[in-house]
RODOFI-300228 format. One record per residue: residue number from 1; residue in three letters; x, y, z of N, C-alpha, C, O, CB in turn. Coordinates in Angstrom, 1 decimal, padded with zeros to 4 digits, always signed. Each point is the difference from the previous one (the first is absolute). Last residue first. Glycine has a CB too. Layout:
! residues N
(NUM, 'ALA', (X, Y, Z), (X, Y, Z), (X, Y, Z), (X, Y, Z), (X, Y, Z)),
...
//
This chain:
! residues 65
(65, 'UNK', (+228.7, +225.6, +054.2), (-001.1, -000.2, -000.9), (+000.5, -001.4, -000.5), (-000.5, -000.7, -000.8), (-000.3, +003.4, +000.0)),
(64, 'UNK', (+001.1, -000.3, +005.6), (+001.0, -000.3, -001.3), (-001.1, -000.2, -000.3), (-001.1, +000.1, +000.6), (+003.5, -001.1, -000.6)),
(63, 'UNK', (-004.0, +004.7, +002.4), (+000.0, -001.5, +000.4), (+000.6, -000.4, -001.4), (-000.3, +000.5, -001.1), (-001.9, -000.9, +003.1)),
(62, 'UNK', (+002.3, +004.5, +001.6), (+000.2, -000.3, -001.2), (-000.4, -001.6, -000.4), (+000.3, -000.8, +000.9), (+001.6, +002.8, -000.8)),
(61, 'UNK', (-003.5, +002.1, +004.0), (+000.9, -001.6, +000.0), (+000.1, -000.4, -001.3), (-001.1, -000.5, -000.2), (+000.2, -000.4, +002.2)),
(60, 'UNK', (+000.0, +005.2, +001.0), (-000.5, -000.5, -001.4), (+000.6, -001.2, -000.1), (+001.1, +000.1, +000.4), (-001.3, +002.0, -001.5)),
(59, 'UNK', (+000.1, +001.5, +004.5), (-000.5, -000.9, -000.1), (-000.1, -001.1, -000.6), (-000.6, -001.0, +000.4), (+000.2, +002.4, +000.3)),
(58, 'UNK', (+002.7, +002.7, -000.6), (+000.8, -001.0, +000.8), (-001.2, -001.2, +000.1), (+000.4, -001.1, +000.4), (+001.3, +003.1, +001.2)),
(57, 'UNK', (-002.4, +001.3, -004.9), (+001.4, -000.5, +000.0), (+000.5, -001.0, +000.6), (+000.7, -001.0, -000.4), (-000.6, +002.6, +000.2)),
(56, 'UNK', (-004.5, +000.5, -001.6), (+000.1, -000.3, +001.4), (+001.5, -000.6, +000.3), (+000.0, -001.0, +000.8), (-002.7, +000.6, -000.8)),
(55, 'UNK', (+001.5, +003.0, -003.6), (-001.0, +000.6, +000.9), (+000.2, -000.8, +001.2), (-000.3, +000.6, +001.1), (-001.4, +000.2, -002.8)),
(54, 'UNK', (+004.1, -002.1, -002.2), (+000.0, +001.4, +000.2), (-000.5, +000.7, +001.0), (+000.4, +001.1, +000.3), (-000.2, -001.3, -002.2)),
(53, 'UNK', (-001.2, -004.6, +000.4), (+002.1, +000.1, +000.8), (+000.0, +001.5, +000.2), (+000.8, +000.3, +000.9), (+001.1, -002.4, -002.5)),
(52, 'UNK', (-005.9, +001.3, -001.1), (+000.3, -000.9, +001.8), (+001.2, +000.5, +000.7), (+000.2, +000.6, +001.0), (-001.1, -003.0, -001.7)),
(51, 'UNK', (+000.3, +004.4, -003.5), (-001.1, +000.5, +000.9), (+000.3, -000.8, +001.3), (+000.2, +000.4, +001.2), (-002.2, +000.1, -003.1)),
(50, 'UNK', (+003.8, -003.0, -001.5), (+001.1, +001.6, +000.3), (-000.8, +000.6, +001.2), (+000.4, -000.1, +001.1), (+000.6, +001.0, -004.0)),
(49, 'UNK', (-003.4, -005.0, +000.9), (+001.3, +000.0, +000.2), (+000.8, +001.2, +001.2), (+000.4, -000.1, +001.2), (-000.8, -001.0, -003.7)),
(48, 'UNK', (-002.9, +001.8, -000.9), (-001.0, -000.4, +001.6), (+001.3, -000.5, +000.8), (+000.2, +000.5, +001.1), (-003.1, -001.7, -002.1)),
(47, 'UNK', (+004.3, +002.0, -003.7), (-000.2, +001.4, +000.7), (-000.8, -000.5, +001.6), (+000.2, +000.6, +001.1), (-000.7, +001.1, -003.9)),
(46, 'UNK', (+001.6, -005.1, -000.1), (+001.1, +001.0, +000.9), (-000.4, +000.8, +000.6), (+000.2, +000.1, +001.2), (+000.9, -000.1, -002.4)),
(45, 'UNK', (-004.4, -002.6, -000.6), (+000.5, -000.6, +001.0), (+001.1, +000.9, +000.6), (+000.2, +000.3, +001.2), (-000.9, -002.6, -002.2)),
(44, 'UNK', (-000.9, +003.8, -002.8), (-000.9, +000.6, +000.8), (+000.4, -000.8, +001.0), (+000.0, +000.6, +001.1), (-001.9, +000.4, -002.4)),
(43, 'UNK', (+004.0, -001.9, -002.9), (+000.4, +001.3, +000.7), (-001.0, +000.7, +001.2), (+000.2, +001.1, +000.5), (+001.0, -000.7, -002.8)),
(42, 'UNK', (-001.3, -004.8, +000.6), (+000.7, +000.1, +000.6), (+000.7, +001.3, +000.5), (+000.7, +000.3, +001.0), (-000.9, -002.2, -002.0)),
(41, 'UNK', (-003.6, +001.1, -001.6), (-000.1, -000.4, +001.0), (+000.7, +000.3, +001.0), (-000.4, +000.5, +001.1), (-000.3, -001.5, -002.2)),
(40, 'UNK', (+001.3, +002.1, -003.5), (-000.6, +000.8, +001.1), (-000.5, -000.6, +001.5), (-000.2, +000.7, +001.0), (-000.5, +000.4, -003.1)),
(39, 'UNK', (+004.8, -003.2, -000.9), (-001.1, +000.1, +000.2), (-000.9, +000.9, +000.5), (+000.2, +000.0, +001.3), (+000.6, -001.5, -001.5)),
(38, 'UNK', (+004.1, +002.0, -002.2), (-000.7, -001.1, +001.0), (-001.4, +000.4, +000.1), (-000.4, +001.0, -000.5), (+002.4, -001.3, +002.0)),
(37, 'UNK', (+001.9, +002.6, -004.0), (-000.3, -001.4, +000.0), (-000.5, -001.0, +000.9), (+000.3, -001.1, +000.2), (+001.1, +001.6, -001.3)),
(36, 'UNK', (-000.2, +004.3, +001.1), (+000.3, -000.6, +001.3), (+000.4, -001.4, -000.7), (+000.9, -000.8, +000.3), (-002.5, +002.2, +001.7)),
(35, 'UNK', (-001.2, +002.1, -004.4), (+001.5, +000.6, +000.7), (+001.0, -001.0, +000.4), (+001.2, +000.2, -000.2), (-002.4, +001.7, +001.1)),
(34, 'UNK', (-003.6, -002.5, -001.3), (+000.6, -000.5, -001.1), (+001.6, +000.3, -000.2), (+000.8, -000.7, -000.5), (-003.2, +001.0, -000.4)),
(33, 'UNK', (-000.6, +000.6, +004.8), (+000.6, -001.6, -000.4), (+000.7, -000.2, -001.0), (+000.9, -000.9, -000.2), (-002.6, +000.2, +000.8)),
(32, 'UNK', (+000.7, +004.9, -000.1), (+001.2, -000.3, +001.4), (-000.2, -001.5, -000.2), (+000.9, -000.7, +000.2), (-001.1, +003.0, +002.0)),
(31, 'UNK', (-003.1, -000.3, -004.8), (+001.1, +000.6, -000.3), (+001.2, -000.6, +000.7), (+001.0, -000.3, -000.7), (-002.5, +002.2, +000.3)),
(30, 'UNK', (-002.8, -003.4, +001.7), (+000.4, -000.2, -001.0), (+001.3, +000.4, -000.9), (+000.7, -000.9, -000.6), (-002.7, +000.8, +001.1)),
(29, 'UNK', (+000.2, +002.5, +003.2), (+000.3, -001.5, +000.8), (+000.6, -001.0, -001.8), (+001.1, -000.5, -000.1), (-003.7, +000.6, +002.9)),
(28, 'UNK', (+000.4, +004.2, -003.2), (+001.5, +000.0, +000.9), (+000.5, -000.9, -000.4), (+000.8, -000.1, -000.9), (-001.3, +000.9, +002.7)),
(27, 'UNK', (-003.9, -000.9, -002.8), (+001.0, +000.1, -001.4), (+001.3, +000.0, +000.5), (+000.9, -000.5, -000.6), (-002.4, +001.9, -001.0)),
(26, 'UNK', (-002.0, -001.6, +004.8), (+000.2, -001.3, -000.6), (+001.0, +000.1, -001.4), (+000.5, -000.9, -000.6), (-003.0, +000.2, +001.6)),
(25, 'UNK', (+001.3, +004.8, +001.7), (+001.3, -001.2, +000.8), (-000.1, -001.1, -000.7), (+001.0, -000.7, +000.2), (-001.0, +001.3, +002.2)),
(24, 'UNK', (-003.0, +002.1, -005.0), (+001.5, +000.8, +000.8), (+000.4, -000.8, +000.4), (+000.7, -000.7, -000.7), (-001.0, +002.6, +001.4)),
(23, 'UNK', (-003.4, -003.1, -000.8), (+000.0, +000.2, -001.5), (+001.3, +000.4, +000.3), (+000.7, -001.1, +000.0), (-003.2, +001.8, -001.3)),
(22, 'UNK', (+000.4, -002.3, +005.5), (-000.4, +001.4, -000.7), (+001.3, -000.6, -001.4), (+001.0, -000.6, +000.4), (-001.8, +003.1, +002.3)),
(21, 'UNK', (-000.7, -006.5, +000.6), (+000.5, +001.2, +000.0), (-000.4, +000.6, -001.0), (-000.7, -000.6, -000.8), (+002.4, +000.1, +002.0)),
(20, 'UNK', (-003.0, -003.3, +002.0), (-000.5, +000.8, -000.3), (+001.2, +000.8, -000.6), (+000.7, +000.5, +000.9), (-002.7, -000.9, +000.7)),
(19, 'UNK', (+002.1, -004.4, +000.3), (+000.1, +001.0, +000.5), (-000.4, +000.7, -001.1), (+000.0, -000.8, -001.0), (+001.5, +000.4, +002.7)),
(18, 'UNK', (-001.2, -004.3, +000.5), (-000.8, +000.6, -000.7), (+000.4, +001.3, +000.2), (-000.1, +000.3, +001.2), (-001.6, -001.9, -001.1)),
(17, 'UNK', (+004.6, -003.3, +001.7), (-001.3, +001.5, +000.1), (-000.3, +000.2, -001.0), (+000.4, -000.7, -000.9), (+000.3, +001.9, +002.3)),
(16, 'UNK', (+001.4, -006.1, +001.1), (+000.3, +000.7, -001.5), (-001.2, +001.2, +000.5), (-000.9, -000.3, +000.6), (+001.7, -002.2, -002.9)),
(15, 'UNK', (+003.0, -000.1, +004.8), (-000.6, +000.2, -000.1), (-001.0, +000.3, -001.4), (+000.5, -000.1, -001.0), (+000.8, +000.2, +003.1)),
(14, 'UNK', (+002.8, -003.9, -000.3), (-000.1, +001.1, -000.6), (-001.8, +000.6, +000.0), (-000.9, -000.8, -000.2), (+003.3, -000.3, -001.4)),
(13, 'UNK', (-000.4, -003.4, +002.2), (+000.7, +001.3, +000.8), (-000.1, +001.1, +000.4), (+000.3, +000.5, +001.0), (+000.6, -001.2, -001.6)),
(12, 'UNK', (-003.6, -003.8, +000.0), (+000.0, +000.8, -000.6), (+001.5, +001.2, +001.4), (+000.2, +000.2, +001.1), (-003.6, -000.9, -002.9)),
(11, 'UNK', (+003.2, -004.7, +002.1), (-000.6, +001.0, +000.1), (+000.2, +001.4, -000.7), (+001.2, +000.3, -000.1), (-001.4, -001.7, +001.8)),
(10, 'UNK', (+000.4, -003.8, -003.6), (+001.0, +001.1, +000.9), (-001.1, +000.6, +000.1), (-000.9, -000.1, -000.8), (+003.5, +000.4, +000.1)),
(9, 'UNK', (-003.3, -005.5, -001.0), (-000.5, +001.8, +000.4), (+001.4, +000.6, +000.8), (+000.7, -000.4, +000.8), (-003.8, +000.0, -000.2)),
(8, 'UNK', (+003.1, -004.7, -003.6), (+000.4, +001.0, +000.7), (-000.4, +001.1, -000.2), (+000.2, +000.6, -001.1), (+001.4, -001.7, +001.3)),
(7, 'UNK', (-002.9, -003.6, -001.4), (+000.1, +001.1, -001.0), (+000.3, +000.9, +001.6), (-000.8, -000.1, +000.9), (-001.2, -000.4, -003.8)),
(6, 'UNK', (+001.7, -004.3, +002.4), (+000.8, +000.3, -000.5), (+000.3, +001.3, -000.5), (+000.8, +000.3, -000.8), (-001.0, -002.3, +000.7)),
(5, 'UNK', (-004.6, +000.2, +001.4), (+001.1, -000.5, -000.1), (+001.1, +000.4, -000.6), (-000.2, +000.2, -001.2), (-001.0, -001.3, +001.4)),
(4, 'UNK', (-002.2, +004.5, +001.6), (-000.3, -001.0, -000.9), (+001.5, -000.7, -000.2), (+001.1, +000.6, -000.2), (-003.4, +000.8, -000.9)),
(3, 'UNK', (-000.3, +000.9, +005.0), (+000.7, +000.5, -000.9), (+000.3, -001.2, -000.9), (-000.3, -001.1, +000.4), (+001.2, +003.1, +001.2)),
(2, 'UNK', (-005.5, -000.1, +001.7), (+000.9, -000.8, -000.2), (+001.6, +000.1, -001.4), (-000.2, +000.7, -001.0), (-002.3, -001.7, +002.2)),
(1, 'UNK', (-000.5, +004.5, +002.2), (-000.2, -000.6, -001.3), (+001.1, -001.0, -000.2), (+001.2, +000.3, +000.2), (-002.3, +001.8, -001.1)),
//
């Protein structure tokens, strides 16, 4: 597709999902954002975050943000 004069594409970094939860972890997750001042988002990037570096240590490659 062609790109239009003067207008710069980056590529997407970032993924985006769909997930499912139970009435319970979505009030959690709320709780610990609101705790935190931050986003639920952001508290589920951590947590997928921690799981990585936790389960595979030596694999895991951090990437700056």
């Amino acid at each position: 597709m062609p790109h239009a004069a003067g207008k710069k594409t980056t590529p997407k970094a970032s993924h985006r999902l769909s997930v499912s939860l139970t009435e319970e972890q979505h009030a959690e997750l709320l709780e610990i954002a609101e705790q935190n001042k931050v986003s639920v988002a952001w508290v589920v990037r951590e947590a997928i975050e921690r799981l990585l570096r936790d389960e595979q240590p030596l694999f895991h490659v951090r990437q700056e943000r």
